[in-house]
C-alpha positions in Angstrom: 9.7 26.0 -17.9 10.2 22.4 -16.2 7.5 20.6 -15.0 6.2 20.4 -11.3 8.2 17.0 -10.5 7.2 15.5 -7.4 10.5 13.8 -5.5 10.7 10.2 -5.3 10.6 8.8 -1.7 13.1 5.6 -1.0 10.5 3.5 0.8 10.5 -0.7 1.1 8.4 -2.2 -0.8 6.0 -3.6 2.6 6.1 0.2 3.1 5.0 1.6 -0.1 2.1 -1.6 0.0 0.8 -0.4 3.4 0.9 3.5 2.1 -1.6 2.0 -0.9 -3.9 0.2 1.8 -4.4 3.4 3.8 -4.9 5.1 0.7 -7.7 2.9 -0.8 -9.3 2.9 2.6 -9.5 7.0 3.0 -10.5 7.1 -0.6 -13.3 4.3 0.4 -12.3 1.9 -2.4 -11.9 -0.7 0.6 -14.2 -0.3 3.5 -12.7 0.4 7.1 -13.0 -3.4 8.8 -13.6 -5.2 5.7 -11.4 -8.5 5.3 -8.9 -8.7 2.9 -7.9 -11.6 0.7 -4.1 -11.7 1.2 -3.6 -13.5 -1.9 -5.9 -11.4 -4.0 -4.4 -8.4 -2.7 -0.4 -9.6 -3.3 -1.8 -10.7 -7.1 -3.4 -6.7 -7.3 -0.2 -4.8 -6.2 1.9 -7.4 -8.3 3.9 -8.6 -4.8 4.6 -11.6 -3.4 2.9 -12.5 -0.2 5.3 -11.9 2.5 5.8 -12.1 6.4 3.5 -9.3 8.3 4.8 -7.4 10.9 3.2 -4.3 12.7 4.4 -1.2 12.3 6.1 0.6 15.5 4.2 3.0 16.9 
């Protein structure tokens, strides 16, 4: 029987980054509102700090 293998998404990195931010704020590892250290935050996810851009609605 094989395994339950979840499929692999092709997401940018800045994309996969902000999927992890709106994760650890539902799961309330970062608080809704709090400030976050940009550089502390690249240094976590292993990333280099980058340009930000909004996302499109």
């Amino acid at each position: 029987m094989t395994p339950s293998i979840k499929k692999l998404q092709n997401k940018s990195l800045s994309e996969t980054v902000g999927d992890e931010l709106v994760r650890l704020i539902a799961s309330g590892a970062l608080k809704s509102g709090q400030r976050l250290n940009e550089v502390q935050l690249a240094e976590s996810f292993g990333v280099s700090r980058g340009r930000t851009a909004s996302r499109p609605s």
